[in-house]
C-alpha positions as CSV (number, residue, x, y, z in Angstrom):
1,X,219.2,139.6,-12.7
2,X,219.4,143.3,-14.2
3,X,222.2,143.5,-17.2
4,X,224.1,146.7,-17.4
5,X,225.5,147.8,-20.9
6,X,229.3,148.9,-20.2
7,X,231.4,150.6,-22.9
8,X,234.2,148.8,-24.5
9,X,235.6,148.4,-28.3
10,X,233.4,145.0,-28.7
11,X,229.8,145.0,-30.3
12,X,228.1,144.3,-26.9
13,X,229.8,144.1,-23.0
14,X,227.1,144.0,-19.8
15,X,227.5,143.2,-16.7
16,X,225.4,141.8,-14.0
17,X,225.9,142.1,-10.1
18,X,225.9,138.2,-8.8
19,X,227.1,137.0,-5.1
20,X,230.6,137.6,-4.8
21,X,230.9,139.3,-7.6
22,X,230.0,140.2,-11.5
23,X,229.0,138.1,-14.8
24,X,230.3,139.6,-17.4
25,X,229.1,139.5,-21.2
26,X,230.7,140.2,-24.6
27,X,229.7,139.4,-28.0
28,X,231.8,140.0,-31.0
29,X,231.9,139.7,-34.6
30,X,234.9,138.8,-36.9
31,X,233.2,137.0,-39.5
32,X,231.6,134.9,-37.2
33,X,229.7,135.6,-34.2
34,X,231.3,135.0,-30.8
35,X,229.9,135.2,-27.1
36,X,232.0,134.7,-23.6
37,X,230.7,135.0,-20.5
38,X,232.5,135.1,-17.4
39,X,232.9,135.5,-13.8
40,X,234.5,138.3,-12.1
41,X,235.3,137.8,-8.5
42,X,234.3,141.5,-6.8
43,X,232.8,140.4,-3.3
44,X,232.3,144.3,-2.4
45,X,231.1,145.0,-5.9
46,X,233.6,147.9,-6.2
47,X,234.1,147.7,-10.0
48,X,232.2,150.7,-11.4
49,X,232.0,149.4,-15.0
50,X,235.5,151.4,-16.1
51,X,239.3,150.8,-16.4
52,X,241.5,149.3,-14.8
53,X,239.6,146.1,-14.4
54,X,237.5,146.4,-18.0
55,X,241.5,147.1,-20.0
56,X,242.7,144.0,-18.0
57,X,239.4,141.7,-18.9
58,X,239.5,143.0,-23.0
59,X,243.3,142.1,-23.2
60,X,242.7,138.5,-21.8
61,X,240.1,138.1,-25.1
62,X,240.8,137.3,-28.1
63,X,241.4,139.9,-30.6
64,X,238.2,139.8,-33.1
65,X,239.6,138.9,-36.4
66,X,239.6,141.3,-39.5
């Protein structure tokens, strides 16, 4: 599997190119370190790594607390 680093606003976001789709990685600090993984359905793997689909996965996380 071959991670690929991604911009965003947390500390760390990669993606990796599974069947059917992406896993996608954050880790965050607020205080505490947090990590969330998920899956995001792309079957044609069409998601370049950018907006709209990276804005609509950030504002389903929680906000890192200051």
């Amino acid at each position: 599997m071959i991670w690929e680093r991604i911009e965003s606003n947390y500390e760390t976001m990669c993606r990796a190119a599974v069947p059917g789709g992406w896993l996608v990685h954050l880790l965050y600090r607020s205080g505490a370190t947090s990590i969330a993984m998920v899956f995001y359905p792309d079957p044609e793997h069409s998601w370049d790594g950018k907006s709209p689909v990276l804005q609509d996965m950030q504002a389903s996380q929680p906000s890192p607390a200051h």
